[in-house]
ROVEXPA-153301 format. One record per residue (C-alpha): residue number from 1; residue in three letters; x, y, z. Coordinates in Angstrom, 2 decimals, decimal comma. Example, Ala and Ser with C-alpha at 12.3 -4.5 7.8 and 13.67 -1.06 7.14 Angstrom:
2
<atom pami="1" bafi="ALA" east="12,30" north="-4,50" up="7,80"/>
<atom pami="2" bafi="SER" east="13,67" north="-1,06" up="7,14"/>
! end
This chain:
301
<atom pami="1" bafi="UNK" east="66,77" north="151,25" up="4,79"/>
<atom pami="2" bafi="UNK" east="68,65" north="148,35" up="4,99"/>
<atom pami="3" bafi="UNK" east="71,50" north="147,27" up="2,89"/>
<atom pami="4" bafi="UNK" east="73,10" north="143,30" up="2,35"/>
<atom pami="5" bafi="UNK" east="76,79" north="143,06" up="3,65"/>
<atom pami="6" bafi="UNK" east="79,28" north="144,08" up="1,12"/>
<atom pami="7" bafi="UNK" east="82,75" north="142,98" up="1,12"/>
<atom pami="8" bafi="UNK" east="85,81" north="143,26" up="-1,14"/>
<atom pami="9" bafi="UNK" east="86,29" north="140,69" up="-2,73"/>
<atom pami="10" bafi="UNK" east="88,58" north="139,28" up="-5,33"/>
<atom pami="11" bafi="UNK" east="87,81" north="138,31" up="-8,78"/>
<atom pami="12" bafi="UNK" east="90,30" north="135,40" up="-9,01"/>
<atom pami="13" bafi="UNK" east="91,37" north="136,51" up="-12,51"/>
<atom pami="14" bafi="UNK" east="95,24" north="135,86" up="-13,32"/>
<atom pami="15" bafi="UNK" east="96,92" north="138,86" up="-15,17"/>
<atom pami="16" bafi="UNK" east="99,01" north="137,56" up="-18,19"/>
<atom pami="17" bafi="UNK" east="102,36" north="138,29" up="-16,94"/>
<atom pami="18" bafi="UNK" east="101,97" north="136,58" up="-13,32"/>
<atom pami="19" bafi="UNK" east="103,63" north="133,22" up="-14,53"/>
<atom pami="20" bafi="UNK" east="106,63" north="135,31" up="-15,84"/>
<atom pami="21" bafi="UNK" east="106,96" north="137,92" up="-12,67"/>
<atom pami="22" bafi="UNK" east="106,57" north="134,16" up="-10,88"/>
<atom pami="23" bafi="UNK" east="109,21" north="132,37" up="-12,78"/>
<atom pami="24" bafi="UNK" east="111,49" north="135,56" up="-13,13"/>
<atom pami="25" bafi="UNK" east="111,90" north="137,94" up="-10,18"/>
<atom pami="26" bafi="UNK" east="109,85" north="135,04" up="-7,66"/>
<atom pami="27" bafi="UNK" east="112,78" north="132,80" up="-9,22"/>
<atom pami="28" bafi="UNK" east="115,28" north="135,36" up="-8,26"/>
<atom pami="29" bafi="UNK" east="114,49" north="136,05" up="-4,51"/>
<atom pami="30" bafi="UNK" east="114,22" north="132,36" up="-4,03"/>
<atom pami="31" bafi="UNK" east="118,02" north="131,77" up="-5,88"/>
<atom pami="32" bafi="UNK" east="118,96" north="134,38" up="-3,11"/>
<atom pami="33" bafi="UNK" east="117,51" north="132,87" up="-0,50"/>
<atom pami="34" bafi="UNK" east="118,12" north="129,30" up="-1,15"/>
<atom pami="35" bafi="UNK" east="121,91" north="129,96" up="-1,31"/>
<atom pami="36" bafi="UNK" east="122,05" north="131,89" up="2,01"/>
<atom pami="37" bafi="UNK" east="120,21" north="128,85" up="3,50"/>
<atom pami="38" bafi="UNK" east="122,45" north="126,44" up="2,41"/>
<atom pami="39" bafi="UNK" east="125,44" north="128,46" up="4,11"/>
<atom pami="40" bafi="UNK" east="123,44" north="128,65" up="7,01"/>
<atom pami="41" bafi="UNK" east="122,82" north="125,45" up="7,19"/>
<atom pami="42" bafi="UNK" east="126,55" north="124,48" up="6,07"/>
<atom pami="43" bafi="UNK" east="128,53" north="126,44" up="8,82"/>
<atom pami="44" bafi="UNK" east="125,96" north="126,35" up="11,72"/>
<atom pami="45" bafi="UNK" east="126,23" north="123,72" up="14,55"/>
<atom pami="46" bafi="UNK" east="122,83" north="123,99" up="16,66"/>
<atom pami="47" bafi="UNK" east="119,88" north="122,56" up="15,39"/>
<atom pami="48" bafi="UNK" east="117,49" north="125,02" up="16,95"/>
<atom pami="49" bafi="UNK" east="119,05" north="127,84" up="14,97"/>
<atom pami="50" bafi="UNK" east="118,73" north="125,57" up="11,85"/>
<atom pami="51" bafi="UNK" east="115,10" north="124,67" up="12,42"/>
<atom pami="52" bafi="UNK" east="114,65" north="128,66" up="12,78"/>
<atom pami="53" bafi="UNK" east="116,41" north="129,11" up="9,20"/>
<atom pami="54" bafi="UNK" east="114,02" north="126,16" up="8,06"/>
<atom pami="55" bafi="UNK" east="110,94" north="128,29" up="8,90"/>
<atom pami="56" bafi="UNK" east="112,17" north="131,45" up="7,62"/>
<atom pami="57" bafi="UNK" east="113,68" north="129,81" up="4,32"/>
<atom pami="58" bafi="UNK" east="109,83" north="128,67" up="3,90"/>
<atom pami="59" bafi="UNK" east="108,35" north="131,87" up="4,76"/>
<atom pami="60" bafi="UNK" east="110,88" north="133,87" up="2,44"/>
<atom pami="61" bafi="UNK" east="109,57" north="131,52" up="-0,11"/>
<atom pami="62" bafi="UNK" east="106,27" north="132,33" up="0,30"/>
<atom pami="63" bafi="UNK" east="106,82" north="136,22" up="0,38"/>
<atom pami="64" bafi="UNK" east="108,81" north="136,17" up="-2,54"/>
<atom pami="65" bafi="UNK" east="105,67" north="134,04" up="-4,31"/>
<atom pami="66" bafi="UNK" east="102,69" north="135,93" up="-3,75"/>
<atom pami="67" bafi="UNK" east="105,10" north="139,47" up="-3,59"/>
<atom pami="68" bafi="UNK" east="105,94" north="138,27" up="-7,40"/>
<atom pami="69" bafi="UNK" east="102,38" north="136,59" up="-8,67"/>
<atom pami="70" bafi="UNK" east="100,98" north="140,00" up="-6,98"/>
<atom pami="71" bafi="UNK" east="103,22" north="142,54" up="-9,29"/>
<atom pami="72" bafi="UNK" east="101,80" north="140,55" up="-12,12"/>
<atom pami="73" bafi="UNK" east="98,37" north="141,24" up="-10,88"/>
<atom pami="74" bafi="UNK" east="97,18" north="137,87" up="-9,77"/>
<atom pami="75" bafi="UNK" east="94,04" north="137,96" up="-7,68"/>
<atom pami="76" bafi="UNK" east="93,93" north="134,25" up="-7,34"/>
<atom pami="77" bafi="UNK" east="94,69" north="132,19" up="-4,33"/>
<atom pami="78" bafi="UNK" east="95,12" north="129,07" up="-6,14"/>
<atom pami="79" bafi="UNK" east="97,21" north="130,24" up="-8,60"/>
<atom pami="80" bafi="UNK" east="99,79" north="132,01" up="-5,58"/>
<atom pami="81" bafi="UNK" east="99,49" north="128,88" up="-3,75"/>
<atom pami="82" bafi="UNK" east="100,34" north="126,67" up="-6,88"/>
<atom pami="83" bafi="UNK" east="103,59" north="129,38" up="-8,25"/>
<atom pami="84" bafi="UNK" east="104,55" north="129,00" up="-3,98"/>
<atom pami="85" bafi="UNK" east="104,83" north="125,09" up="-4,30"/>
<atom pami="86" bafi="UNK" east="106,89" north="125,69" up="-8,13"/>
<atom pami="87" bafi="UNK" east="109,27" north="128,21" up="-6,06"/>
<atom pami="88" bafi="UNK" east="109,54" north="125,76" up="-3,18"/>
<atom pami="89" bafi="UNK" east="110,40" north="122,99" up="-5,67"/>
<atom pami="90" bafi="UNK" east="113,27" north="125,21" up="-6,84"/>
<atom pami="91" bafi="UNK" east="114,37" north="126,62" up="-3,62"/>
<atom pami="92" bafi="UNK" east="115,16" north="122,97" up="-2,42"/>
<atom pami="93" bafi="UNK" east="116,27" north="122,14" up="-5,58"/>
<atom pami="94" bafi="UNK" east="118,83" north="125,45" up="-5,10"/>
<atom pami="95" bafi="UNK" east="119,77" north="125,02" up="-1,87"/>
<atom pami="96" bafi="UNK" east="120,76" north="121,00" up="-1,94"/>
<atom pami="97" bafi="UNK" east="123,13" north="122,14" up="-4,95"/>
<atom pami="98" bafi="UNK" east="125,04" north="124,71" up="-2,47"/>
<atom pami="99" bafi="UNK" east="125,21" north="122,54" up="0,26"/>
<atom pami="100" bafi="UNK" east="126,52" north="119,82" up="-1,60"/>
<atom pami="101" bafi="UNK" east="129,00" north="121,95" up="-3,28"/>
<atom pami="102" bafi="UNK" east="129,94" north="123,36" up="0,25"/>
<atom pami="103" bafi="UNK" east="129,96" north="119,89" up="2,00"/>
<atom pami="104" bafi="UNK" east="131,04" north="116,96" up="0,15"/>
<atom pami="105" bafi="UNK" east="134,53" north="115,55" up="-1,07"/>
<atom pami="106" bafi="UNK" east="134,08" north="116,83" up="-4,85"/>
<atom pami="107" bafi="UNK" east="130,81" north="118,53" up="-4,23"/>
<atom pami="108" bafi="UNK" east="131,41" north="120,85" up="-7,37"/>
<atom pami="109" bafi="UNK" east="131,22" north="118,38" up="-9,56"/>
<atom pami="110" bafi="UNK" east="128,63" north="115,67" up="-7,94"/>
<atom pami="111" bafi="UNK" east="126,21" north="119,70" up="-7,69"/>
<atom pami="112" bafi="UNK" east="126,96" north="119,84" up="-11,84"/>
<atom pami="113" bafi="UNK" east="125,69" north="116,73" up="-12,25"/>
<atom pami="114" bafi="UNK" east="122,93" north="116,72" up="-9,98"/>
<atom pami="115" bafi="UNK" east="121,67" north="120,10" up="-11,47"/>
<atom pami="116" bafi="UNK" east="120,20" north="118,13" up="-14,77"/>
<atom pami="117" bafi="UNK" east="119,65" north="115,22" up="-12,90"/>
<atom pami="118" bafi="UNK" east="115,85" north="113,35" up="-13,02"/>
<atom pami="119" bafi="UNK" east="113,86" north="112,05" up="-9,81"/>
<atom pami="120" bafi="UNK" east="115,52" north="108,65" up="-9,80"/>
<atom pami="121" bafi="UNK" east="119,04" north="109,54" up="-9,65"/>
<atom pami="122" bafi="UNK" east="117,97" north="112,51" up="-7,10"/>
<atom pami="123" bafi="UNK" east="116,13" north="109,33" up="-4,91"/>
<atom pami="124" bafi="UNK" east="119,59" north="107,45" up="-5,44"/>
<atom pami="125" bafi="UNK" east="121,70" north="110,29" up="-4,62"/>
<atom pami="126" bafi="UNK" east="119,69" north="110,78" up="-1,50"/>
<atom pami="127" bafi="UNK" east="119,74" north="106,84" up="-0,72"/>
<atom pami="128" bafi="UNK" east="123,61" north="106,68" up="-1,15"/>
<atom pami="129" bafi="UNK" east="123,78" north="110,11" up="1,30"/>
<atom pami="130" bafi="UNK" east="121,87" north="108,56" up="3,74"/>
<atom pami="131" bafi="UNK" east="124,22" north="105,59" up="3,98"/>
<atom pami="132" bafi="UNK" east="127,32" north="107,82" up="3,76"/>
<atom pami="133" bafi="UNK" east="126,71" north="111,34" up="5,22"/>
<atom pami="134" bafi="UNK" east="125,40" north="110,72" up="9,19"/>
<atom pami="135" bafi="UNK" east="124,68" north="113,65" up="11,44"/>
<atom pami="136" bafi="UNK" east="124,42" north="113,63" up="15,35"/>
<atom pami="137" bafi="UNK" east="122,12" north="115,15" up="17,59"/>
<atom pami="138" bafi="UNK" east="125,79" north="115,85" up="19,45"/>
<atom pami="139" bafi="UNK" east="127,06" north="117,65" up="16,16"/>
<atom pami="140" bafi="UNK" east="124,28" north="120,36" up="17,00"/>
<atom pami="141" bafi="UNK" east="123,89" north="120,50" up="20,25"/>
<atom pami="142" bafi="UNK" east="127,84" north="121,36" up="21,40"/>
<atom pami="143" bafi="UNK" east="130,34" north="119,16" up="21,89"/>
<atom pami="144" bafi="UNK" east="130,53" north="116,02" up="24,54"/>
<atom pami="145" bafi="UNK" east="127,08" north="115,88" up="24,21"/>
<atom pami="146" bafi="UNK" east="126,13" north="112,07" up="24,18"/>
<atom pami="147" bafi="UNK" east="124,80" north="110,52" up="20,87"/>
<atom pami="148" bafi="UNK" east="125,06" north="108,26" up="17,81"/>
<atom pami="149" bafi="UNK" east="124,86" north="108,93" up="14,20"/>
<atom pami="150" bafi="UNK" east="121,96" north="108,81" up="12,63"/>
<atom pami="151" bafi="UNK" east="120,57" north="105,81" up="10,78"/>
<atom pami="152" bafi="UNK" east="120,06" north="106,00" up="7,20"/>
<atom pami="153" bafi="UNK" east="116,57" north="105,89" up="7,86"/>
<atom pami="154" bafi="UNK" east="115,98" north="108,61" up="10,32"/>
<atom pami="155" bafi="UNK" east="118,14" north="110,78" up="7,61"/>
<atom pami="156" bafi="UNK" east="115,88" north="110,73" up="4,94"/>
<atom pami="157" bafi="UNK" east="113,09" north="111,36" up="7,47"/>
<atom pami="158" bafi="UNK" east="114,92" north="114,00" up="8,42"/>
<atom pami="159" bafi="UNK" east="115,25" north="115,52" up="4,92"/>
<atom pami="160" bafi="UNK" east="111,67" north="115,05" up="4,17"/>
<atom pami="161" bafi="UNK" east="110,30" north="116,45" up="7,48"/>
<atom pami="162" bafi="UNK" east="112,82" north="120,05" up="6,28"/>
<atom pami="163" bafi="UNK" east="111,37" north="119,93" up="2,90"/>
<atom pami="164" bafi="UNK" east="107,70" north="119,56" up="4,58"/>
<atom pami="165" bafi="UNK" east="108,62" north="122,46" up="6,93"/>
<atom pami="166" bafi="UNK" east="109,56" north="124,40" up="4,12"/>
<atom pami="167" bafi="UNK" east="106,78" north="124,03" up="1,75"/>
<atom pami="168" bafi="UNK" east="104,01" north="124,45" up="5,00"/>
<atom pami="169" bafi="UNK" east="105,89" north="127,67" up="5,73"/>
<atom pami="170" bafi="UNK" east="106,18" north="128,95" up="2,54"/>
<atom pami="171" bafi="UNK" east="102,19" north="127,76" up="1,89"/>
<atom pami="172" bafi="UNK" east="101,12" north="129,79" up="4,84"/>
<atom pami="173" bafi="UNK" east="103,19" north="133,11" up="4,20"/>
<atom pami="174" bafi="UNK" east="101,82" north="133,46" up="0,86"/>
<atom pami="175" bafi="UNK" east="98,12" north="132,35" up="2,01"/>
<atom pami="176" bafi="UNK" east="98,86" north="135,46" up="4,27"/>
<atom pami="177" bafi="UNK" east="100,63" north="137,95" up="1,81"/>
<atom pami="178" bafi="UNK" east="97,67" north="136,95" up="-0,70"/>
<atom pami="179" bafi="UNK" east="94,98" north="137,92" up="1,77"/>
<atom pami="180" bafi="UNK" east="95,84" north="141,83" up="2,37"/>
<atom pami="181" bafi="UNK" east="95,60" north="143,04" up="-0,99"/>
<atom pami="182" bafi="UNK" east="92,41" north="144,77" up="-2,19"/>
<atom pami="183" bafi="UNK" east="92,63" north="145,11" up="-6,20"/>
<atom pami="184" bafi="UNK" east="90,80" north="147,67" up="-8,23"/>
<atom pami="185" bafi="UNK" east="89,63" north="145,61" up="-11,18"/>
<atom pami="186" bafi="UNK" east="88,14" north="149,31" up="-12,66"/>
<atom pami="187" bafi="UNK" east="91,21" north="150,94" up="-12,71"/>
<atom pami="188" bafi="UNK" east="93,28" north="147,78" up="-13,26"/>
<atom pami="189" bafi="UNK" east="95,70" north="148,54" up="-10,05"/>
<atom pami="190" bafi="UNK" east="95,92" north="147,15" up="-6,05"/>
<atom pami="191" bafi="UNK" east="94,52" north="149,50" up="-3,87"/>
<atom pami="192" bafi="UNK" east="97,05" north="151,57" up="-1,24"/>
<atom pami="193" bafi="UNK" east="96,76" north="152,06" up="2,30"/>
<atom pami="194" bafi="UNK" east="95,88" north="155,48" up="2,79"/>
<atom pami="195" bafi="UNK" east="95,44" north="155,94" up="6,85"/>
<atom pami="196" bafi="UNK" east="96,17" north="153,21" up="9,32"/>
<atom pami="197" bafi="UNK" east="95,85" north="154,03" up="12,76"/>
<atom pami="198" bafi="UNK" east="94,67" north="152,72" up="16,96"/>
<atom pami="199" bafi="UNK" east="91,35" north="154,82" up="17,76"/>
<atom pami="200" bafi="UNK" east="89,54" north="154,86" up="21,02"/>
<atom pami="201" bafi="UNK" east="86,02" north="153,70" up="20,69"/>
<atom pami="202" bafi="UNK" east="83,39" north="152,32" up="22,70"/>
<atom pami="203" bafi="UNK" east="82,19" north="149,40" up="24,50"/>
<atom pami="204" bafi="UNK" east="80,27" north="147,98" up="22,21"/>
<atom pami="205" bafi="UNK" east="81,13" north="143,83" up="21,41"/>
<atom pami="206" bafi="UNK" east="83,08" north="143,14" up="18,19"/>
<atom pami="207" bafi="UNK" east="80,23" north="141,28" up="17,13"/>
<atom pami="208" bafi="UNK" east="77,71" north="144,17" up="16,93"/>
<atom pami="209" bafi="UNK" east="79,75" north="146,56" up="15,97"/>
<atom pami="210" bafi="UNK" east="80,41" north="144,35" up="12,89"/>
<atom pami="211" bafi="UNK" east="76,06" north="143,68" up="12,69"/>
<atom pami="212" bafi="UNK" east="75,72" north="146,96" up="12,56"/>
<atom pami="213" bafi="UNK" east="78,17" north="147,57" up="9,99"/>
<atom pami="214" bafi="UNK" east="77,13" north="145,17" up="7,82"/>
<atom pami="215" bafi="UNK" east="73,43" north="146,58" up="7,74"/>
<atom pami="216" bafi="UNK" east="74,79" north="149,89" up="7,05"/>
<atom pami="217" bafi="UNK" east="74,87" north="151,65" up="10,12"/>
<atom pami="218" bafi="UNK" east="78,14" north="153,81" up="10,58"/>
<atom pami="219" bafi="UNK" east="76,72" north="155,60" up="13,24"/>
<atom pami="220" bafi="UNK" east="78,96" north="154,11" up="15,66"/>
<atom pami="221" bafi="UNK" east="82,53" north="154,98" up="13,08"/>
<atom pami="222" bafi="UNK" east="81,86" north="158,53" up="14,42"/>
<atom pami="223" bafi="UNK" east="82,78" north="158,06" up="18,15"/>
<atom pami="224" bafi="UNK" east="86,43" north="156,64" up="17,04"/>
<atom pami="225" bafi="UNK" east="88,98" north="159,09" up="18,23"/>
<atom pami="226" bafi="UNK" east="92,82" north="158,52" up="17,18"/>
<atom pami="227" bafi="UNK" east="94,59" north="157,58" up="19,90"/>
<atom pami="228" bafi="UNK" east="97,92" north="159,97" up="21,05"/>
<atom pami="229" bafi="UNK" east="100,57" north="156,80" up="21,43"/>
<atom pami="230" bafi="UNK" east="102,61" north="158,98" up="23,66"/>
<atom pami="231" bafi="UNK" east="99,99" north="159,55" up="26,38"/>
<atom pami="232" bafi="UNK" east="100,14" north="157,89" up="29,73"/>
<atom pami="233" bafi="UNK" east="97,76" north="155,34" up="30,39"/>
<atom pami="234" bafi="UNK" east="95,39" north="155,52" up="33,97"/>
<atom pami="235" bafi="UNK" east="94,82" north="151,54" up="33,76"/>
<atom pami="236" bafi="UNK" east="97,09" north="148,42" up="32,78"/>
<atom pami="237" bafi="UNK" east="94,71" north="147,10" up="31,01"/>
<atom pami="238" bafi="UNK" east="92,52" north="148,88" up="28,49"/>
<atom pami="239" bafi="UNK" east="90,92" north="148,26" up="24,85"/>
<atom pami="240" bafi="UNK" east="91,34" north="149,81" up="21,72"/>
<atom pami="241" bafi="UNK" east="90,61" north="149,47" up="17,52"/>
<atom pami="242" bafi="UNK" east="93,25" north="149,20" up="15,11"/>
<atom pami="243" bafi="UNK" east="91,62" north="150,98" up="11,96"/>
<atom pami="244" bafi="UNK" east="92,95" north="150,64" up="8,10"/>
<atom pami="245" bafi="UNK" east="91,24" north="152,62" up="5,40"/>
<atom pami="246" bafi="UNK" east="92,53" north="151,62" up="1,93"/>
<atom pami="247" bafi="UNK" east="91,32" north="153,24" up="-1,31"/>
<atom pami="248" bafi="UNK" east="92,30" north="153,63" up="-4,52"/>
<atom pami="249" bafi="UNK" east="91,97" north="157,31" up="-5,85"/>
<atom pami="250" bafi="UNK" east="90,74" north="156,78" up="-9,46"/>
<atom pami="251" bafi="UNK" east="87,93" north="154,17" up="-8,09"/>
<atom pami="252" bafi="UNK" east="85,47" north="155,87" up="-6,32"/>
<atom pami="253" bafi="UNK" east="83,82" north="152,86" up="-5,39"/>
<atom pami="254" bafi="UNK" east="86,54" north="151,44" up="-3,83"/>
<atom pami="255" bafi="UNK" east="86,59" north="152,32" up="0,01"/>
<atom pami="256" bafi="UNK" east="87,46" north="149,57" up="1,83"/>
<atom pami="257" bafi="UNK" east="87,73" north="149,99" up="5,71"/>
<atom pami="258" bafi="UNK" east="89,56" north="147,00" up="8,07"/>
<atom pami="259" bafi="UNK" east="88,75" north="146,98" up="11,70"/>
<atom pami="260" bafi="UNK" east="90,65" north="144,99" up="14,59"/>
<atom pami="261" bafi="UNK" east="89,73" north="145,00" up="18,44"/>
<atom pami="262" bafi="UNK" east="92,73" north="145,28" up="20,77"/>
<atom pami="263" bafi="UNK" east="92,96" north="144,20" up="24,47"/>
<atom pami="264" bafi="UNK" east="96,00" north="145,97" up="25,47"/>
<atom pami="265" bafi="UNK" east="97,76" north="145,18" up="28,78"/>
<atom pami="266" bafi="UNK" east="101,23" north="146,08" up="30,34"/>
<atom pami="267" bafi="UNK" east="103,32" north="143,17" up="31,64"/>
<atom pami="268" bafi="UNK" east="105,13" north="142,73" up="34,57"/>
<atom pami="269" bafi="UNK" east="108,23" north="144,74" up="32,79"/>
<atom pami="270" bafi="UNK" east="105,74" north="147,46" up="31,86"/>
<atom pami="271" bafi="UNK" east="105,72" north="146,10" up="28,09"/>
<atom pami="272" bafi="UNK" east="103,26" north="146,23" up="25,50"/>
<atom pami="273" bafi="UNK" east="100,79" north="143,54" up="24,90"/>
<atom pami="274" bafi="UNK" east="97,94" north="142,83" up="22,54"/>
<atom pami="275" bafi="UNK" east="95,54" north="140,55" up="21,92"/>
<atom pami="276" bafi="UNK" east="93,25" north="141,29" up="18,79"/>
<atom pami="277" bafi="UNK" east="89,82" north="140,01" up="17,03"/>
<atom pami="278" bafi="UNK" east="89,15" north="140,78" up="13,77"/>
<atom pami="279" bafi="UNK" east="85,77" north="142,69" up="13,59"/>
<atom pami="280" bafi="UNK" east="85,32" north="143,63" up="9,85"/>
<atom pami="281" bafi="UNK" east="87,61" north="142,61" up="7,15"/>
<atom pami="282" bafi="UNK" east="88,17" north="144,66" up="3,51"/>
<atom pami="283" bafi="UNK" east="84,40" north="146,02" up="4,37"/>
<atom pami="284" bafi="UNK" east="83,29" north="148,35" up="1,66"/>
<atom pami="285" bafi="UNK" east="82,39" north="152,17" up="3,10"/>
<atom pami="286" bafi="UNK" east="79,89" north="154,58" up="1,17"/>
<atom pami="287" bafi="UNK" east="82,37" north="157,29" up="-0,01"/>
<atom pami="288" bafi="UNK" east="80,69" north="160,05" up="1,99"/>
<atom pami="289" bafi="UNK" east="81,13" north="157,86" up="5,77"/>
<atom pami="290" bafi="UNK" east="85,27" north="156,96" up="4,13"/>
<atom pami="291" bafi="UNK" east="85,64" north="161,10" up="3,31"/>
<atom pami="292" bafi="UNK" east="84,17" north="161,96" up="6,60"/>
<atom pami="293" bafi="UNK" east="86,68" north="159,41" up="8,66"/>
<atom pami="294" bafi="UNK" east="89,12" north="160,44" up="6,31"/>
<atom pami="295" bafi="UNK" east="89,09" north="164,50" up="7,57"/>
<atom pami="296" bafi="UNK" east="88,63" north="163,41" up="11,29"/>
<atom pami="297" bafi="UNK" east="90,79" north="160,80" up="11,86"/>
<atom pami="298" bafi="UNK" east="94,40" north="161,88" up="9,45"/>
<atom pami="299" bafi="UNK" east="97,05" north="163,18" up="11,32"/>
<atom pami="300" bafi="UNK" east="97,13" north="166,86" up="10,61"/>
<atom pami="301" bafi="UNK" east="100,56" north="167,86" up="8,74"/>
! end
């Protein structure tokens, strides 16, 4: 008999205390982070390395976002999304303070007044920076490197192109973090990885292997063997799975089995790489097929 794909998926409820785990231990990591950015940027003289910080300030953000909406049981993407932009709002906010305490002539005391200050006197404080405070692309790039200082213009472009980099990392690390969570809404709880591993399977395409998942045939689960990492390979080129079964133990219903396809090849230094193609994604097993995987496939202790 047949059955209809079945998926995981999440309910989009909020739990009450997200906004607080958000505002409190979100706010936190992003204090953290925002000040160790603004020292970064502060002390460091090449622009690459501060574009690098940019992204990672962003993507610590983000982690710190979802990590925090998540411990307050949010299974909404919205709402992380929405508590990402309020922590990006403060990080910036944060991390402007530091630097201007760190940079300017009387930077203490401009920061204390800037901490209360609205969006107009932030937009004039910015406007009188731009005409006052010039960077060059010399300044970053080393010394006797030819280059003139920055208009006021390209300054505040350059700002607002940071604080864009920033939020679009931050969006997409907690878009990410949000996505890899399976929530038991039964036993009120996230779900924990309980075997993830690279199996040896077959030849068959991604794309019926996941058709003939999704009209409940598991037939094909039981020619996965683990794979022994350590073991010499005959070929430079081979493929594999990357299985994750996730579960939560009170929830009996909740067996959820993610499936990747791996073309593995060595490089010209004998390295490691992989390509991969998602074939199922927070799939929901019959309990019997995730006990059966379970006791073949778990490294024995």
């Amino acid at each position: 008999m047949q059955q209809s794909p079945i998926y995981h998926v999440r309910s989009g409820r909020v739990g009450p205390l997200a906004p607080l785990y958000v505002l409190f231990a979100g706010g936190a990591g992003v204090a953290a982070s925002a000040a160790l950015y603004a020292v970064v940027i502060h002390y460091n003289p090449f622009i690459y390395f501060s574009f690098l910080a940019t992204l990672i300030f962003g993507a610590l953000i983000g982690i710190a976002a979802s990590s925090a909406a998540q411990a307050g049981k949010s299974r909404s993407l919205p709402f992380n999304l929405l508590a990402t932009l309020v922590l990006v709002a403060f990080g910036l906010w944060a991390s402007w303070l530091l630097w201007i305490a760190l940079t300017l002539d009387r930077g203490g005391a401009t920061a204390s007044q800037l901490a209360l200050a609205d969006v107009a006197q932030w937009q004039a404080f910015f406007d009188w920076l731009a005409e006052h405070y010039r960077t060059s692309i010399s300044r970053h790039m080393g010394a006797g490197t030819p280059s003139e200082p920055a208009s006021a213009n390209q300054m505040l472009w350059q700002w607002g192109l940071e604080a864009a980099l920033v939020a679009l990392a931050a969006l997409f690390s907690a878009w990410v973090g949000t996505g890899t969570r399976v929530y038991s809404e039964r036993c009120g709880g996230w779900a924990e990885q309980a075997l993830k591993l690279e199996v040896d399977g077959h030849d068959t395409a991604p794309a019926a292997l996941r058709a003939a998942f999704e009209r409940g045939d598991f037939t094909q689960l039981e020619q996965l063997l683990a794979v022994d990492a350590g073991a010499p390979r005959e070929t430079e080129r081979w493929k594999s799975f990357e299985l994750e079964l996730i579960a939560e133990t009170a929830d009996p219903t909740l067996r959820v089995l993610n499936l990747d396809a791996l073309d593995n090849h060595l490089d010209a230094k004998g390295k490691l790489k992989q390509s991969r193609q998602t074939v199922v994604e927070r799939l929901l097993l019959p309990p019997a097929v995730y006990d059966a995987l379970m006791r073949r496939l778990r490294p024995s202790t």
